[in-house]
C-alpha positions in Angstrom: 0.0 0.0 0.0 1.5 3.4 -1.2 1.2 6.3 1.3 1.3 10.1 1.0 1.9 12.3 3.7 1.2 16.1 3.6 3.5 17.4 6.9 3.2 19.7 7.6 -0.1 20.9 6.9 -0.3 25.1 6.4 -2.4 27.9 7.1 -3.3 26.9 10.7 -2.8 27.7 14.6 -0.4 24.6 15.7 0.7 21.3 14.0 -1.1 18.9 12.1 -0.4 16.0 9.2 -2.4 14.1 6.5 -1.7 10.8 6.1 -3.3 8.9 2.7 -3.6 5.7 1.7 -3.2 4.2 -1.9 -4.2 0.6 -2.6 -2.5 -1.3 -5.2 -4.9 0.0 -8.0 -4.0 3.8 -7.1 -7.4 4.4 -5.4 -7.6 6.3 -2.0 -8.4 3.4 1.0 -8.1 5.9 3.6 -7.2 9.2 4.8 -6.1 9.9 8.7 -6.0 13.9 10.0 -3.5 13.5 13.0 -3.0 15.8 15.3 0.7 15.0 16.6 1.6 17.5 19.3 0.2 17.8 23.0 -0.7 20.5 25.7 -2.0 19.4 28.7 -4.1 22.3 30.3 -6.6 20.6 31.6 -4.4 18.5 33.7 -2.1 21.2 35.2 -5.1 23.6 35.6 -5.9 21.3 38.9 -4.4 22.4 42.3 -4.7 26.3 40.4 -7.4 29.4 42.0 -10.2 29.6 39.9 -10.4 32.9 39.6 -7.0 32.6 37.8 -8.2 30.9 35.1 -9.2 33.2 32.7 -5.1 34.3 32.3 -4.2 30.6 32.7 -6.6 28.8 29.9 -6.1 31.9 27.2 -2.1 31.0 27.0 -3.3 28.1 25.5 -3.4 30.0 22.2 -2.2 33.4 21.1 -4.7 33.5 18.0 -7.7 33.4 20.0 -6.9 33.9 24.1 -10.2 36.2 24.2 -12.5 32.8 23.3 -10.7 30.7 26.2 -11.1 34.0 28.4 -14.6 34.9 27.7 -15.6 31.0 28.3 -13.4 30.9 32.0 -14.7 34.3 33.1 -18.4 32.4 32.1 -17.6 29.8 33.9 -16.8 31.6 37.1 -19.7 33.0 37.9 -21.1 29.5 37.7 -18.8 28.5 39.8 -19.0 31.4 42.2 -22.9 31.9 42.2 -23.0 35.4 41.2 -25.0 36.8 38.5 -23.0 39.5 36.8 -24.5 43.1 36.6 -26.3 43.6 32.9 -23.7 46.4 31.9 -20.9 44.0 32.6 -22.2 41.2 30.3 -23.0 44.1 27.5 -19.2 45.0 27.7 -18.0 41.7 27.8 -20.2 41.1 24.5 -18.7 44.4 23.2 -15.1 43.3 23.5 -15.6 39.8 22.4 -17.6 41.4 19.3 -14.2 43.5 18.4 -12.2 39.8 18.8 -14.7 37.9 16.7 -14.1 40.8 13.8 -10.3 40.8 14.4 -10.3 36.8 14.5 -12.3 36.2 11.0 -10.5 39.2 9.0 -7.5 37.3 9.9 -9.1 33.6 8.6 -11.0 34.8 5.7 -7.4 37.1 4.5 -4.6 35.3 5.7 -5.6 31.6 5.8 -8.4 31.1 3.9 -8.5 33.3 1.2 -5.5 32.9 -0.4 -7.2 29.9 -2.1 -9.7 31.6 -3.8 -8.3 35.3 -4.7 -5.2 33.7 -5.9 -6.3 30.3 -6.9 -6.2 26.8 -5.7 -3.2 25.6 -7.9 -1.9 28.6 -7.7 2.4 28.6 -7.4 3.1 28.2 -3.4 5.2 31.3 -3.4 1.9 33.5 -4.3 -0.8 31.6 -2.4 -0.3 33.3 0.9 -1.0 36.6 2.3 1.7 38.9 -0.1 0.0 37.0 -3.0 -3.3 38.3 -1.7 -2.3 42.0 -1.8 -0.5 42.2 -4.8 -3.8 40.9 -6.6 -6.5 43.1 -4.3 -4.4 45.7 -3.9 -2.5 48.1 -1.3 -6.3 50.1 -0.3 -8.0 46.5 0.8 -4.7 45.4 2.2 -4.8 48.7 4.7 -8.1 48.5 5.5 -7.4 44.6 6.8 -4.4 45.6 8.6 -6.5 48.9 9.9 -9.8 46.6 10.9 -7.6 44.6 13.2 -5.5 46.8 15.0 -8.1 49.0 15.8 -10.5 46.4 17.0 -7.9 45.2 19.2 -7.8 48.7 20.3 -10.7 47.7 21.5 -9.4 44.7 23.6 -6.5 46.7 24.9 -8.8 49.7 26.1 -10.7 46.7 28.2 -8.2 43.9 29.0 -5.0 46.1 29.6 -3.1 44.8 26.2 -4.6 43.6 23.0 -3.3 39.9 23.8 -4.0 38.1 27.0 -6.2 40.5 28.2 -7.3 40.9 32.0 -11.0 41.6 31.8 -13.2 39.0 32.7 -13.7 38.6 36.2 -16.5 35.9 38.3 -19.0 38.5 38.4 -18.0 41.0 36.2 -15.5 42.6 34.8 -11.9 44.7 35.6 -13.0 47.8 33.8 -15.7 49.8 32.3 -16.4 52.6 29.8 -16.5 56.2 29.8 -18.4 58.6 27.5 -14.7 59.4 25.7 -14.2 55.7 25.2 -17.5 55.1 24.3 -17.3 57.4 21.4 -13.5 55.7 20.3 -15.4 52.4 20.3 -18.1 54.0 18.1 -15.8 55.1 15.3 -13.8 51.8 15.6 -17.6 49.7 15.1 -18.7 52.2 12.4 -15.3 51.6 10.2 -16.0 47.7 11.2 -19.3 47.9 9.5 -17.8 49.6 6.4 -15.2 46.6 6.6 -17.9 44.2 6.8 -19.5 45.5 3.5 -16.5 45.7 1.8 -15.7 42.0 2.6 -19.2 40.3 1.7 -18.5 42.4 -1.7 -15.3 40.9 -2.0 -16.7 37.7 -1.9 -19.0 38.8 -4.4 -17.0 39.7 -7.1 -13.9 37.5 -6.8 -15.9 34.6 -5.6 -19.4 33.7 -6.4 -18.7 35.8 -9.8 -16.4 32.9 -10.9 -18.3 29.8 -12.2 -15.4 27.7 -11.3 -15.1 28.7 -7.4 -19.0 28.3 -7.5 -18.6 24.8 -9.0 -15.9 23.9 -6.4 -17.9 25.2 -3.5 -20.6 22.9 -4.6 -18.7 19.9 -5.7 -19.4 16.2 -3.7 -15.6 16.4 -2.8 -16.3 18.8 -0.3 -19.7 18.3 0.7 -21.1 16.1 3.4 -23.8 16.2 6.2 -24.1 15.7 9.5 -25.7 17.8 12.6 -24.7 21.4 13.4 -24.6 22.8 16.3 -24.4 26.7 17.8 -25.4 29.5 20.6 -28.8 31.1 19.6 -31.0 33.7 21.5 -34.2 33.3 22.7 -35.2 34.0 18.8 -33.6 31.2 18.0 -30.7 33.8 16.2 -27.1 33.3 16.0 -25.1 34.5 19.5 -21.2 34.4 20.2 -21.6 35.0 23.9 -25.2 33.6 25.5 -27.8 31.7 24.9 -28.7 28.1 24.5 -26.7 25.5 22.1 -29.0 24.3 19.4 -28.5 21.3 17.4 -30.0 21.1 14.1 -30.2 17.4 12.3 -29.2 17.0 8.4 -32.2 17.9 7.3 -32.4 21.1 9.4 -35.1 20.2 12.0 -34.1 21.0 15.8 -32.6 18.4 17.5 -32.1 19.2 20.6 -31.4 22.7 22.3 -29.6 22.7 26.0 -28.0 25.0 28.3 -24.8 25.0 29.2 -24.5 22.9 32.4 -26.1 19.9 31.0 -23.9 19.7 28.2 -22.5 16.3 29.6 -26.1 14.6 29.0 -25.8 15.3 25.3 -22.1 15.4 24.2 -19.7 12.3 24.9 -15.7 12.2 23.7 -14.3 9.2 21.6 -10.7 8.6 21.9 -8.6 7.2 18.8 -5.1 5.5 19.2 -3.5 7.4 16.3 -3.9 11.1 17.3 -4.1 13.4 20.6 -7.4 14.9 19.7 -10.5 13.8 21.0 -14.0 13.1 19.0 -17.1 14.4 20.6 -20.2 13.0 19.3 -24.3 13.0 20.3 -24.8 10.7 23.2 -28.6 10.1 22.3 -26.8 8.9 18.7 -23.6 7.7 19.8 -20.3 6.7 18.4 -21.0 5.2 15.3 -17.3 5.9 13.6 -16.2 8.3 11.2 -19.2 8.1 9.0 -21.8 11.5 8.0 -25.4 11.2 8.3 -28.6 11.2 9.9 -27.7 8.1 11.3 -24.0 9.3 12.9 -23.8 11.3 16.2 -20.8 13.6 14.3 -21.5 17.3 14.3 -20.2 20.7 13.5 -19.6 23.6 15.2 -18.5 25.8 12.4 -19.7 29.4 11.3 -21.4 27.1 8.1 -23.1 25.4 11.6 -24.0 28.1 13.5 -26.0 29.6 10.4 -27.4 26.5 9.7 -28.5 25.7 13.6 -30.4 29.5 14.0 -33.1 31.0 12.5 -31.4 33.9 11.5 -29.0 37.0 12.1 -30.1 39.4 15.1 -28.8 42.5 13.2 -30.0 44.1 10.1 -27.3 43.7 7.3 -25.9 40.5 8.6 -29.8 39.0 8.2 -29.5 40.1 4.6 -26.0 38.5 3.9 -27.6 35.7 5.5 -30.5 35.8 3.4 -28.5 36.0 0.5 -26.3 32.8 1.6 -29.1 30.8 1.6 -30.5 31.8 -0.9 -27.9 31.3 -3.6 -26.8 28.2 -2.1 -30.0 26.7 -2.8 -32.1 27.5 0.5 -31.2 25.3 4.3 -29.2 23.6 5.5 -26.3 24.2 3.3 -23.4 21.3 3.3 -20.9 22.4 1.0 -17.8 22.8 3.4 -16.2 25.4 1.6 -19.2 27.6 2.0 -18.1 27.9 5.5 -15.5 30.8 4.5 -18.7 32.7 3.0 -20.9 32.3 6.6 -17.9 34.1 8.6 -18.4 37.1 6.5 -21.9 37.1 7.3 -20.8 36.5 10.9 -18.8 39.2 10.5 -21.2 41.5 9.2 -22.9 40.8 12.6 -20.0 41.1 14.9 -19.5 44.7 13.9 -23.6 45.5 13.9 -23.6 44.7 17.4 -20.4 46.3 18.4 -21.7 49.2 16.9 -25.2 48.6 18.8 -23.4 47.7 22.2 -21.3 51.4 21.4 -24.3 53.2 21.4 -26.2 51.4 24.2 -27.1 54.0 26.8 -26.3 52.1 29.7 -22.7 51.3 28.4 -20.6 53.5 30.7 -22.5 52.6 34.2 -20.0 51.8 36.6 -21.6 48.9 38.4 -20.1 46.6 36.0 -19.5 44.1 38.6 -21.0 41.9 41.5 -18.6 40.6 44.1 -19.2 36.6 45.0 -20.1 35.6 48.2 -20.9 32.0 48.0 -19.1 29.0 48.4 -17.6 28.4 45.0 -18.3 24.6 43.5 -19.1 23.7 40.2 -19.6 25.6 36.9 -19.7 25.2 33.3 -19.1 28.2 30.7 -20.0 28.2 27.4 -19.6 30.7 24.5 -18.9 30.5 20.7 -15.3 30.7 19.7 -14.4 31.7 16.3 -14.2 28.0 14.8 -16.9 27.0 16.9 -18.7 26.1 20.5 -16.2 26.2 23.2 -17.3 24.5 27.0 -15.2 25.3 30.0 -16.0 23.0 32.8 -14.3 23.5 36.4 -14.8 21.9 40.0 -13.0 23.3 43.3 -13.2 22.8 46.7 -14.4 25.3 49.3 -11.5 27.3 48.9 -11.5 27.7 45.1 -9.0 25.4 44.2 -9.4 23.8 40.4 -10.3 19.7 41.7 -11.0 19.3 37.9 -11.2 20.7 34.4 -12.6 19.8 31.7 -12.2 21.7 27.9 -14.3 20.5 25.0 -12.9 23.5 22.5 -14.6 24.5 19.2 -11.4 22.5 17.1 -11.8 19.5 19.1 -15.7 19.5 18.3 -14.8 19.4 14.6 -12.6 17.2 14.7 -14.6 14.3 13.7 -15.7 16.7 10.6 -12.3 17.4 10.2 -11.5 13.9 9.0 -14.5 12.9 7.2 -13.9 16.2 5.1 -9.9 15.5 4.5 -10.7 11.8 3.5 -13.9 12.9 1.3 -12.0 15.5 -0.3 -9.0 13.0 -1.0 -11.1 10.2 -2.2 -12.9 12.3 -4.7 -9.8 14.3 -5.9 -6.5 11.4 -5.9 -7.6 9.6 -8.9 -5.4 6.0 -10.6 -2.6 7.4 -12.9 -3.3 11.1 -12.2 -0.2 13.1 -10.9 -0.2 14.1 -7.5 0.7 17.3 -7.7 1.3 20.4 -4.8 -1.6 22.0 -6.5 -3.6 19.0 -5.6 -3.1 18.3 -2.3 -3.6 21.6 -1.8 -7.2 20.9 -2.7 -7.1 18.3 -0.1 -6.2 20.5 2.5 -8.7 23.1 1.7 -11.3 20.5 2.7 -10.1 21.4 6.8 -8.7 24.7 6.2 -12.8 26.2 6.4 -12.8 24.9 10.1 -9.8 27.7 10.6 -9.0 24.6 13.0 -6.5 25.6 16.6 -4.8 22.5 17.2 -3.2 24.4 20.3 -5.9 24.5 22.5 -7.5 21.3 20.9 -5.0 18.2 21.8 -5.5 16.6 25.5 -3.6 13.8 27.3 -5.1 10.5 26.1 -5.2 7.5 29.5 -2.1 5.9 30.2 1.2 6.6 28.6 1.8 8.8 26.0 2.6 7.4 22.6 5.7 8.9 20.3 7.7 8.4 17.8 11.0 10.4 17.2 12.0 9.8 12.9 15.6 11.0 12.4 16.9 12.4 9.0 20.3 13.2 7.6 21.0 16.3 5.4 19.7 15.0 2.5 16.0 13.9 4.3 17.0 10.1 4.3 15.9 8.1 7.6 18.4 7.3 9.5 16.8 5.7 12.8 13.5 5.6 14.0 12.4 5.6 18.1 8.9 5.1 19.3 7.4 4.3 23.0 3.7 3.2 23.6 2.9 2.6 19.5 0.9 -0.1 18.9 1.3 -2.2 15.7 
């Protein structure tokens, strides 16, 4: 059996590898997305305060420390009892909705969309982020680099620096608005809503303008079904920071919809021998193995799943992008994978609405923006939607506070099941007998993960028992030379 191996793969937070199987006719027999590196932050979060983790669980990633803060600093008021006043959950909305426009300008520009504006085949030396600008130009290019680091002036003017913030407190938060802020955060979320335009026309013109991207977005190679799951309102409309998760089935009919505490009645975590990642699944389905479906408790968490799993868009423009999605994609659900990079425009279309309505809310500068616990602190669970998808912080103490237990299902890690039916989908349909494998093609491969914008930091946990590794050593000219491995079975 012939095997290619695409190692690493690019365009992503952390380390991950393809591996693809060839039988003897040349055919794809199977495709394996490993994840081979390790953090371990749920174990060494035990014997820690609670109230430090919010700075403790957001060094688990520089790309997206706000999601892993905004979840812990949820969690702590579960765990602490208190109910937050309602300016201090308005501002923590407010600065998450400048990350989630920072976070996506940075997928849809930098990792994503170097596949479509300058082509899937395109040479590897122009299908990055310098390719990108000398084909759209030095004025888009400024306005990307302009979106994000004012948006994380936005972060900085909260959390004290623009990464790792200190903001989110149990019962609150460090620091509020006043009216001269309010009005810098104002201008910021009006330019973000210009941005957002700009972007969803973008799309427009060097995307769903060209029959061939269309054609790809639709192809079977990167289309598959399964559940999808997201945060919604009491409207049953899209949310990043409350609400309730909603499942949605294949066929788009509610599933189930839960809060955050019972999340452990409806979501379970299969382990595989061959990677560090975990494979959440629908208990009342179960594990039924890397298979799409009705019939298969996989889901998705992506901003493809989150539009599919609400109702709508809470803010004006954003419902008409979203209108428009479905519409030219041939009404709901929509499956096509790659469709995925077209739903975080329209999320963040919404992002910068409601930054620009949480601006402008009157009650934004009160300076009660935080109730001190009292209780005994226990248990708690924390939900909110990360970028790439629903994140659950989970955290038990003792009287005193001190982390007993952690648990972290992260938006990557409820993907990852996705993940691989995508990448073997995509490879089956794409690696063909006596065709050339070319960079260009497993490129195409890759593009069938790269929508999930996957963070393989904060997604690998400690599997039971000993660790498995192997250590392959090279000389100059890449031949292997030796080859050590502990705990690797066959």
């Amino acid at each position: 059996m012939n095997r290619i191996t695409i190692d690493p793969i690019t365009r992503l937070e952390g380390h991950a590898k393809i591996e693809i199987f060839l039988d003897d006719k040349g055919e794809v027999a199977n495709s394996y997305f490993q994840v081979p590196e390790l953090r371990g932050f749920e174990r060494f979060s035990e014997g820690r305060l609670a109230e430090d983790m919010p700075q403790i669980t957001q060094r688990i990633c520089g790309v997206c420390p706000e999601a892993h803060h905004m979840a812990s600093a949820k969690t702590l008021d579960a765990v602490f009892h208190v109910d937050p006043p309602s300016v201090a959950k308005k501002l923590r909305e407010l600065f998450y909705s400048a990350f989630f426009v920072t976070d996506h300008t940075t997928h849809f520009y930098i990792l994503g969309g170097p596949d479509f504006v300058m082509g899937p085949e395109a040479p590897v030396a122009e299908r990055n982020i310098l390719g990108v600008i000398g084909k759209v130009g030095m004025e888009l290019a400024g306005a990307v680099i302009r979106t994000r680091m004012r948006n994380h002036r936005i972060i900085h003017l909260l959390g004290g620096r623009a990464v790792h913030p200190v903001f989110g407190l149990p019962g609150g938060v460090s620091k509020g608005l006043n009216e001269e802020e309010r009005k810098e955060v104002e201008e910021i979320a009006r330019d973000a809503v210009e941005f957002g335009k700009l972007s969803l026309k973008v799309f427009d013109d060097i995307v769903l303008k060209n029959k061939a991207y269309v054609d790809l977005i639709l192809s079977d190679a990167y289309t598959q079904k399964t559940y999808y799951m997201g945060l919604v309102d009491d409207k049953n409309r899209t949310n990043f920071y409350d609400g309730k998760v909603r499942v949605v089935d294949p066929d788009g009919k509610e599933f189930v919809k839960f809060s955050a505490q019972d999340y452990l009645d409806h979501v379970a975590e299969h382990v595989e021998p061959w990677t560090y990642i975990k494979f959440p699944f629908l208990k009342k389905i179960g594990w039924k193995g890397f298979i799409p479906g009705k019939e298969s408790g996989i889901y998705q968490c992506t901003p493809l799943s989150r539009l599919n799993a609400a109702d709508g868009m809470a803010t004006p423009l954003a419902q008409e992008a979203y209108e428009k999605f479905y519409s030219t994609l041939g009404g709901k659900p929509v499956h096509h994978t790659l469709a995925t990079h077209w739903a975080r425009l329209v999320e963040l279309m919404y992002a910068a609405e409601r930054l620009l309505e949480l601006a402008r809310d009157p009650e934004i500068t009160n300076p009660n923006f935080r109730t001190i616990p009292t209780a005994v602190p226990t248990e708690g669970v924390g939900v909110v939607e990360a970028p790439r998808g629903t994140l659950f912080h989970h955290y038990l103490t003792d009287e005193k506070g001190i982390i007993k237990k952690a648990n972290l299902i992260v938006a990557t890690v409820n993907n990852a099941a996705a993940i691989n039916i995508s990448v073997n989908k995509a490879a089956k349909g794409l690696i063909k007998p006596g065709q050339p494998v070319t960079e260009g093609l497993l490129n195409r491969v890759e593009m069938a993960w790269r929508p999930y914008d996957p963070c393989f930091g904060c997604a690998t946990h400690s599997l039971p028992g000993q660790a498995p590794m192997e250590v392959v050593i090279r000389d100059h000219q890449g031949r292997v030379v030796d080859r050590l491995s502990q705990y690797l079975k066959g």
